[in-house]
C-alpha positions as CSV (number, residue, x, y, z in Angstrom):
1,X,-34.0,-123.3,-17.6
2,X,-37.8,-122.9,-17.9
3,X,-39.3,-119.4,-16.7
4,X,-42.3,-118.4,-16.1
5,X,-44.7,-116.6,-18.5
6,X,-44.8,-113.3,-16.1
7,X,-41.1,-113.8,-15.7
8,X,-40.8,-114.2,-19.4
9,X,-43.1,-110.9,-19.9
10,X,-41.2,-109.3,-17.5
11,X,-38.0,-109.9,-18.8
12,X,-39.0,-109.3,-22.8
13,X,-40.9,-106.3,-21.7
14,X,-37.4,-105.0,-20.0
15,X,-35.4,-105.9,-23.2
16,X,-37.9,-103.7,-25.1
17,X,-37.3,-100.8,-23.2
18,X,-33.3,-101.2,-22.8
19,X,-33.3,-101.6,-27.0
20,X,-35.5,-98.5,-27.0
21,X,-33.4,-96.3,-24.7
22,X,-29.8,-98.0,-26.7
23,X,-31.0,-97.0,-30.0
24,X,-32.4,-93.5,-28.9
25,X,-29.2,-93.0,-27.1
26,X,-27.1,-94.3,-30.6
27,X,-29.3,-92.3,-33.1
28,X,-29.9,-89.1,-30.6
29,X,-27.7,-86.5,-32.3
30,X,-29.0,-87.0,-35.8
31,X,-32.2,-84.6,-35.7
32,X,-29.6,-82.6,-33.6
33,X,-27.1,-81.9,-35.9
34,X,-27.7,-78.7,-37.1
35,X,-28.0,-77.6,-33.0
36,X,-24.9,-79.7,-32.2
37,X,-23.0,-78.0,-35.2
38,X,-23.6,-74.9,-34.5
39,X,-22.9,-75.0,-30.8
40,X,-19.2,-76.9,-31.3
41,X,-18.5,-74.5,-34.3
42,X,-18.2,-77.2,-36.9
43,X,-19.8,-77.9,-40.1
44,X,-23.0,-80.3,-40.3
45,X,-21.3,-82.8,-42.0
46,X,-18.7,-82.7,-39.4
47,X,-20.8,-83.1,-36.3
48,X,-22.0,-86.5,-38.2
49,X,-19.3,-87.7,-36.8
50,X,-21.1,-88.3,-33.3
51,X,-22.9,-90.7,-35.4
52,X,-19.8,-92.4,-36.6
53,X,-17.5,-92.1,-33.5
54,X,-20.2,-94.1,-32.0
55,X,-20.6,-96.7,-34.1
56,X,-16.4,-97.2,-34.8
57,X,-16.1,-98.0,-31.3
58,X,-19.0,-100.9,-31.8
59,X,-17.7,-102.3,-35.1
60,X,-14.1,-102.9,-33.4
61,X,-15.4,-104.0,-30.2
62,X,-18.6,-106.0,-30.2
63,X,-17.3,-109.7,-31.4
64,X,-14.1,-109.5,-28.8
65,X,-16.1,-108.1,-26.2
66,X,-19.3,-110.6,-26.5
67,X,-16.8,-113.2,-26.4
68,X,-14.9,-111.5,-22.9
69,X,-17.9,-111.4,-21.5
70,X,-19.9,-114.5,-22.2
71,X,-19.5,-115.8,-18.8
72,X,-20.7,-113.0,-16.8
73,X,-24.3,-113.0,-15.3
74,X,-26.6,-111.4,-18.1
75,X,-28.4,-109.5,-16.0
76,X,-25.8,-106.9,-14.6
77,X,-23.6,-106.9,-17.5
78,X,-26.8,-105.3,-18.9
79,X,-27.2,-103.1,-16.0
80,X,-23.5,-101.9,-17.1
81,X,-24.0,-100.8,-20.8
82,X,-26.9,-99.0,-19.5
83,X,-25.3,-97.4,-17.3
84,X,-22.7,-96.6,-20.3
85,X,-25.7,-94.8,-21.9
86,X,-26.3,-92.5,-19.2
87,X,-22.9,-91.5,-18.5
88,X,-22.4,-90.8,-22.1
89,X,-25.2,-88.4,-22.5
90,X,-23.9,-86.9,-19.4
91,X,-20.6,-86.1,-20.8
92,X,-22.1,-85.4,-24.2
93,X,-24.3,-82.1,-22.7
94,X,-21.6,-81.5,-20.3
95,X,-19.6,-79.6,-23.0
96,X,-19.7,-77.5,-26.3
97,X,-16.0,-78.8,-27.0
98,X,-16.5,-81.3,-30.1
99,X,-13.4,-83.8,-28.6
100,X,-15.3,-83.7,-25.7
101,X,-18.7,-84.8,-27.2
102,X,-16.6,-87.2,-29.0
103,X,-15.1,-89.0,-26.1
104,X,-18.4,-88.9,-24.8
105,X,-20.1,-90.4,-27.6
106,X,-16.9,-93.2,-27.3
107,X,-18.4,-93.9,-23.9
108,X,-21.9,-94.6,-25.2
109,X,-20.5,-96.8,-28.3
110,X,-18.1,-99.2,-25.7
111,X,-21.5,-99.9,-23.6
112,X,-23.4,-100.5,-26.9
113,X,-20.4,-102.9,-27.8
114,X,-22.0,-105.5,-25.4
115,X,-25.4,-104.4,-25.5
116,X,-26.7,-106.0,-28.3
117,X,-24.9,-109.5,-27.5
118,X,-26.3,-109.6,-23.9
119,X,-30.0,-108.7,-25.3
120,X,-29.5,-111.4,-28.0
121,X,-28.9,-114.0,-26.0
122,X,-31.2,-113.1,-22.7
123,X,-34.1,-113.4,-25.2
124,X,-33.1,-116.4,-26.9
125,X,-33.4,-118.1,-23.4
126,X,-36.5,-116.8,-21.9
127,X,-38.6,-118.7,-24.4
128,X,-38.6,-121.7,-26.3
129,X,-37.0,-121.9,-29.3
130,X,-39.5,-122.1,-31.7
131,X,-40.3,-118.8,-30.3
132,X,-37.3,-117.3,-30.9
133,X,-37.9,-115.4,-33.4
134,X,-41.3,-113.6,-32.1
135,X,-38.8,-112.9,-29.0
136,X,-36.2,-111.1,-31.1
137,X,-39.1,-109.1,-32.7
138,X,-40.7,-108.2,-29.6
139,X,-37.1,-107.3,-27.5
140,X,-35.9,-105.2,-30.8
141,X,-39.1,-103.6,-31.2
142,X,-37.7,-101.1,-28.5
143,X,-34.8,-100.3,-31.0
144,X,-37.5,-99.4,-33.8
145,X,-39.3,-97.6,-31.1
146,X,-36.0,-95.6,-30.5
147,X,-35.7,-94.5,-33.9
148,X,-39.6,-94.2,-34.4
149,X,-40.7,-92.2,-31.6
150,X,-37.4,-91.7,-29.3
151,X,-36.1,-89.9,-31.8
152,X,-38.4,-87.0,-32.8
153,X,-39.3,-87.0,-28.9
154,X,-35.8,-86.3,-27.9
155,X,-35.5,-84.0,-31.2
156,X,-38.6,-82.1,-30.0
157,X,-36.9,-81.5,-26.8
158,X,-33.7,-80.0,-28.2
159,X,-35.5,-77.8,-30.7
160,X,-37.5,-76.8,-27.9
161,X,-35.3,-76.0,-25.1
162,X,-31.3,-76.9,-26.3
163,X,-30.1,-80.1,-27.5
164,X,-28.3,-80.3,-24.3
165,X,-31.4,-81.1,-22.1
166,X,-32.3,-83.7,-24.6
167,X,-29.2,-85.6,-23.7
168,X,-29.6,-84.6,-20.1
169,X,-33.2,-86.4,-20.3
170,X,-32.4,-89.3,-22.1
171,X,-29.1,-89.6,-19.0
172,X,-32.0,-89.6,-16.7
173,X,-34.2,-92.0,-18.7
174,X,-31.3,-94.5,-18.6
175,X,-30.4,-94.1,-15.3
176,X,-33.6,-94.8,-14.3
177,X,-34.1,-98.0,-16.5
178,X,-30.3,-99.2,-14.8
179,X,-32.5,-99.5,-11.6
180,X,-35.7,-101.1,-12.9
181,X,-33.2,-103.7,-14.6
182,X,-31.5,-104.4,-11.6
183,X,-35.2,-104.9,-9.5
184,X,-36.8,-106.5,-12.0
185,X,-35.4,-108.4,-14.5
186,X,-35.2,-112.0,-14.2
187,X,-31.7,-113.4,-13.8
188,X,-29.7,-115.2,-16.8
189,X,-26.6,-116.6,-16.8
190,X,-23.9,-116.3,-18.9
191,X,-22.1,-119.5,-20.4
192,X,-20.0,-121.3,-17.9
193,X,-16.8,-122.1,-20.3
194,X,-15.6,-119.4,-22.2
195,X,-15.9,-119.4,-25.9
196,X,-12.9,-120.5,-27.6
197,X,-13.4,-119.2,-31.1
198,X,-12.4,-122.6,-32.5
199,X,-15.4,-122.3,-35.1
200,X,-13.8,-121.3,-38.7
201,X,-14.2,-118.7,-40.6
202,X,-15.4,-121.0,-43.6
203,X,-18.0,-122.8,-41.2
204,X,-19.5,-119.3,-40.6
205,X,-19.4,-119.0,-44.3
206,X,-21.0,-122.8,-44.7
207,X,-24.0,-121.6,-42.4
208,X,-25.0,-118.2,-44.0
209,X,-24.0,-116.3,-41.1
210,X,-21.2,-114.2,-43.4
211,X,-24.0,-113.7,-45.7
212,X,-26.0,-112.3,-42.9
213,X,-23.7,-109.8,-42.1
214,X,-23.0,-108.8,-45.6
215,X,-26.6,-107.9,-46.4
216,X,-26.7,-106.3,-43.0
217,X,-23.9,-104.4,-43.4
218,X,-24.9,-103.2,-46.5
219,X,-28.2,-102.1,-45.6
220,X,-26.9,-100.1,-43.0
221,X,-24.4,-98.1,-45.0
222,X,-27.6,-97.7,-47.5
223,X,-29.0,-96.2,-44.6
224,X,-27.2,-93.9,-42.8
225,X,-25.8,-92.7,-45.7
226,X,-29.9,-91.0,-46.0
227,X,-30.8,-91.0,-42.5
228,X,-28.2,-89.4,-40.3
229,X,-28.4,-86.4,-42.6
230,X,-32.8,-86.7,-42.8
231,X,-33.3,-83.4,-41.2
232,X,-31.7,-81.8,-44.2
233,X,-34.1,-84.1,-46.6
234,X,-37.0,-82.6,-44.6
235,X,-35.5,-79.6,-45.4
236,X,-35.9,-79.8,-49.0
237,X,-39.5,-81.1,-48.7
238,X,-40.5,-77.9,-46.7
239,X,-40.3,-79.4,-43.2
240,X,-38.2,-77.0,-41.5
241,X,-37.7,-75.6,-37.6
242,X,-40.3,-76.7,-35.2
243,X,-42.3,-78.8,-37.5
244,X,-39.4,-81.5,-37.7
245,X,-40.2,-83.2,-34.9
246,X,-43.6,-83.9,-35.3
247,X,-43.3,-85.0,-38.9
248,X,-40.4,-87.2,-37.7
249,X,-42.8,-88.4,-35.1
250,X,-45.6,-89.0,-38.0
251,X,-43.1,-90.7,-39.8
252,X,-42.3,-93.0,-36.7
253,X,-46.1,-93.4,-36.2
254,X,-46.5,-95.2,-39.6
255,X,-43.8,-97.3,-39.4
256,X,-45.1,-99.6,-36.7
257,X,-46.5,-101.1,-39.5
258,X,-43.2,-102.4,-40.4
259,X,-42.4,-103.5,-37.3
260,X,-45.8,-105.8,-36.9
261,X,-45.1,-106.8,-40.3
262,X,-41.7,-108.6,-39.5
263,X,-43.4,-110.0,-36.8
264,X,-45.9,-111.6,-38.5
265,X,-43.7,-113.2,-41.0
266,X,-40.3,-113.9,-39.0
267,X,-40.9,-117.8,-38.1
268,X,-43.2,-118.0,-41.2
269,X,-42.0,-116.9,-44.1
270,X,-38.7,-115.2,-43.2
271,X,-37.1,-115.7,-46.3
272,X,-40.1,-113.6,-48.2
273,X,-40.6,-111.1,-45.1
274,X,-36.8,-110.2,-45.6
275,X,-37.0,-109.7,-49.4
276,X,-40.0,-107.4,-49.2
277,X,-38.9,-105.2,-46.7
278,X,-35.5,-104.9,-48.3
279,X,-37.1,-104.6,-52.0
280,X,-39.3,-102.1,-50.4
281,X,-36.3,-100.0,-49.0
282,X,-34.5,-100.2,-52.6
283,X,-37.8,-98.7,-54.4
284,X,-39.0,-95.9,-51.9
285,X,-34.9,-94.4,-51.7
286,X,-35.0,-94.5,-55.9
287,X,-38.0,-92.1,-55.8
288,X,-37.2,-89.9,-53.2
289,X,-34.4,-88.6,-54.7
290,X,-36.4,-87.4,-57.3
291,X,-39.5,-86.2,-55.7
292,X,-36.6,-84.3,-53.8
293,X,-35.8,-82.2,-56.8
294,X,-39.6,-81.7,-57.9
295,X,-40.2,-80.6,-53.8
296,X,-37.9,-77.8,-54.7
297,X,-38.9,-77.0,-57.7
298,X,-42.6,-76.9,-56.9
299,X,-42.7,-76.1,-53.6
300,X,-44.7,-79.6,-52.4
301,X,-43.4,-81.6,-50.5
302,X,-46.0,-84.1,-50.1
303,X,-45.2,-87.1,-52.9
304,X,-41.2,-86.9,-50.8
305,X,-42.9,-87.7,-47.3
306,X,-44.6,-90.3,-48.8
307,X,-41.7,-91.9,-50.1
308,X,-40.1,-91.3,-46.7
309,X,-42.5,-92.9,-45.0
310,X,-42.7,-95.9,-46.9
311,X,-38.8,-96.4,-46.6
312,X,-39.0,-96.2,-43.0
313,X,-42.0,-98.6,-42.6
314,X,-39.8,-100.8,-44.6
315,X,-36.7,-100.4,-42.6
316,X,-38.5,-101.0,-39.1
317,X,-39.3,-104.5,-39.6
318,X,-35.2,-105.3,-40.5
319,X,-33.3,-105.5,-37.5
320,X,-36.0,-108.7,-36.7
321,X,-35.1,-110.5,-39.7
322,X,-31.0,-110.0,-39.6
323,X,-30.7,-110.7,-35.9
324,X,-33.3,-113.8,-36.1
325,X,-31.4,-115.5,-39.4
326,X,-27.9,-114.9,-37.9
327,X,-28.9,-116.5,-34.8
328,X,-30.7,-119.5,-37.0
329,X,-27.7,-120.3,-38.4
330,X,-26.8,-122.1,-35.4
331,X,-22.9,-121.8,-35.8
332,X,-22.5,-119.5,-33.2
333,X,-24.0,-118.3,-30.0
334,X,-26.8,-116.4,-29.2
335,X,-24.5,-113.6,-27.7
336,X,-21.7,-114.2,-30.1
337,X,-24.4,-114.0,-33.1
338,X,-26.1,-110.7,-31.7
339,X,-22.6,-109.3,-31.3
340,X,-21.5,-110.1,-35.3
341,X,-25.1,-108.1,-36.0
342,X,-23.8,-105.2,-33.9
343,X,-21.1,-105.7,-35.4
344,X,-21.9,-105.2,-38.5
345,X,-24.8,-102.6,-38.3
346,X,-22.5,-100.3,-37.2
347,X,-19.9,-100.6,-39.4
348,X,-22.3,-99.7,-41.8
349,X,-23.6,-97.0,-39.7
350,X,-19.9,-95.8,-39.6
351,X,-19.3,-95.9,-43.3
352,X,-22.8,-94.5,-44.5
353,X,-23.0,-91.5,-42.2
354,X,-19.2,-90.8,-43.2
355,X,-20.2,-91.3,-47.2
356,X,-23.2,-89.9,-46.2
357,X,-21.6,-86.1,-44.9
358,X,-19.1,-86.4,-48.2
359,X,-22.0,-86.6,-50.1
360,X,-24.5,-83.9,-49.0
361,X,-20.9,-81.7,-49.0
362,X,-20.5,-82.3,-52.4
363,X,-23.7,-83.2,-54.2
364,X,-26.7,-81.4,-51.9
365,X,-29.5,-83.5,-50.1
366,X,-31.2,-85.3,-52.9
367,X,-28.4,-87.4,-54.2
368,X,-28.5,-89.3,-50.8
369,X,-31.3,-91.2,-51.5
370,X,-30.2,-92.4,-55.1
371,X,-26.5,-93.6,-53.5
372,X,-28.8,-95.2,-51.1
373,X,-30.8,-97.2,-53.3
374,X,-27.9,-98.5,-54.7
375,X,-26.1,-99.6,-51.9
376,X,-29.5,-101.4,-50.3
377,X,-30.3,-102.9,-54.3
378,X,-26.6,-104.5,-53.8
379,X,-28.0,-106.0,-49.4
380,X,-31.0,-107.1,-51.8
381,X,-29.1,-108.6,-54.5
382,X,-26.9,-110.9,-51.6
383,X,-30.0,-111.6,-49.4
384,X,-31.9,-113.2,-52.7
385,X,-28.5,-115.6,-53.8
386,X,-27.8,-116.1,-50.2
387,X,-30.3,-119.3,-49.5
388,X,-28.3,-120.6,-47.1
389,X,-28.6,-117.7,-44.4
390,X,-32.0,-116.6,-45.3
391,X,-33.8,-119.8,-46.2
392,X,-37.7,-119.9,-46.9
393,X,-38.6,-121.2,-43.4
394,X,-36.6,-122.0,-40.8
395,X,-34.4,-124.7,-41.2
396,X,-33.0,-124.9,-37.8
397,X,-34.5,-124.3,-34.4
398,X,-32.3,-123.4,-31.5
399,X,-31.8,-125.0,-28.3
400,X,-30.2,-124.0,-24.9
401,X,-28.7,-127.0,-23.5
402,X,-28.0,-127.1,-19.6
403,X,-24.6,-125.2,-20.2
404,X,-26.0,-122.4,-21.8
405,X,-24.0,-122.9,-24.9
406,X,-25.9,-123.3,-28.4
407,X,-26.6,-126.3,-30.5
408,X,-28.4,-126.4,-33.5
409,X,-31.5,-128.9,-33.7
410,X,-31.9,-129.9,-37.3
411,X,-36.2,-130.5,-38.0
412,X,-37.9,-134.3,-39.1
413,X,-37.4,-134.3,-43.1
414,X,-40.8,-133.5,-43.1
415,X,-40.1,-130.2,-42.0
416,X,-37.5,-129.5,-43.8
């Protein structure tokens, strides 16, 4: 099906804000944690686990459910997860009992389970596919946005007044996006035949999606093992109390430029626009920790922000070049793809915030960044042998036939 262009800027312009409002949601406790620690009665490391209770729930969930759901109608499955959102936040502030914010933090990572799988594919099939790729930048722009600006906003909010009311806001934000969605987006329908999972393991292999989701995975236990514990980084560099959230906000500021970097180099030079952001990630991680140490023992914390900066401009541009090659691969659907990237984000999410709160238990703030590095030098070491899933320019464009299913159009050899 062929939409318009207002119907195809209304309905990227609604993914945008869903991905912004999901990732917000995901990533909301973690300039919290001190607040949410001290309120439940546990140690910081401990309430990391909102983080990782979260994202568990995701990495079990996201392939099964993506392929439960595949037939439903895009549109209010989508309404659903946000509604998921809302209700989670809901219980979250509704309680200082840590199970509780934990079950309600279970409710939020079900709903995100599906999210990213019903985003993936609605983009994929408002445009044409040689515009897929400037589609997945422009609909997970919203999930930078969440950890750019959502963040520190919601942050600013909990330092300000309790970190209650910034989950109580961000319940109302997502209600209130459940009803624009349900006005305003246009409608997409899910696959009529169910997916049958007859694709092999060693196919997936074949087409570079496993390689995909290894540097993906990787990069995401690289980190969360830095960033769910950043407040206490910030710490270190002098940035304490009030003055977290705008710094964080600064930091989120800068890092559009990551964001408009992947965009410019997604259906160009993917391949390159991957390697630089990762390489990027890998050298700003292996100074920090050092700068860390001189922060404290100088007292300026300058040369450590700048480092920090720098490795989140570098990590804003990412989720467009994982979530673009996996679905490039062709082997699987849009929503099965985006489900495996999900998938795979958060098992990493769930691995490095857990690694991450052993570590800062053990070993203090600034041996985080170094453990980092090595984890994301490893994502870059896979991503530069792995040709096959990240190739120099795209080797295959996709194509929605009238089903709604996925083939893979293979270019003239010209092109190739």
């Amino acid at each position: 099906m062929h939409y318009s262009r207002s119907a195809t800027v209304i309905g990227l312009l609604a993914l945008t804000l869903s991905t912004f409002i999901a990732i917000t949601s995901e990533l909301l406790p973690v300039g919290l944690l001190p607040e949410i620690a001290d309120s439940a009665g546990v140690p910081v490391g401990t309430a990391g686990l909102t983080v990782s209770v979260f994202a568990v729930c995701v990495a079990i969930l996201a392939v099964p459910l993506a392929r439960a759901t595949d037939r439903f109608p895009r549109k209010w499955l989508l309404v659903a997860t946000i509604v998921c959102y809302a209700v989670s936040d809901l219980i979250v502030a509704s309680s200082s009992d840590f199970a509780v914010i934990l079950a309600g933090r279970a409710v939020g990572g079900i709903g995100h389970a599906v999210f990213y799988s019903v985003v993936t594919s609605y983009a994929a099939r408002l445009v044409a596919p040689h515009l897929v790729g400037r589609a997945m930048t422009v609909a997970f722009a919203g999930g930078s946005l969440g950890s750019i600006f959502g963040v520190p906003i919601a942050t600013g909010i909990g330092v300000a007044f309790d970190w209650r009311t910034a989950f109580v806001v961000m319940a109302l934000a997502a209600a209130m996006l459940g009803v624009a969605v349900a006005l305003f987006l246009p409608s997409v329908e899910g696959s009529p035949t169910p997916i049958t999972g007859t694709i092999s393991q060693r196919a997936w292999w074949r087409a570079g999606l496993i390689a995909v989701g290894a540097v993906n995975t990787l990069l995401f236990v690289g980190q969360h093992f830095v960033y769910t514990y950043i407040t206490s980084l910030l710490r270190v560099a002098g940035v304490t109390g009030d003055r977290v959230s705008p710094v964080l906000f600064a930091l989120g500021l800068v890092s559009v430029a990551g964001l408009l970097a992947s965009g410019a180099l997604v259906d160009r030079r993917p391949r390159l626009g991957a390697i630089l952001h990762v390489a990027t990630i890998v050298g700003s991680l292996g100074i920090l920790g050092p700068l860390l140490l001189l922060s404290a023992s100088t007292g300026s914390g300058l040369p450590a922000l700048g480092a920090i900066a720098l490795w989140n401009i570098a990590f804003a541009g990412v989720g467009t070049f994982m979530m673009t090659a996996a679905i490039r691969t062709g082997i699987a659907s849009p929503s099965v793809a985006g489900a495996f990237v999900n998938s795979t984000s958060n098992v990493g999410i769930t691995v490095g915030s857990a690694a991450g709160g052993l570590g800062l238990a053990l070993g203090g703030p600034e041996v985080l960044p170094v453990a980092g590095a090595v984890v994301c030098a490893a994502a870059l070491v896979v991503l530069i042998v792995a040709r096959q899933g990240f190739p120099s320019k795209p080797h295959r464009e996709l194509s929605l036939n009238t089903t709604g299913s996925i083939r893979t159009v293979l270019p003239p050899r010209s092109r190739r």
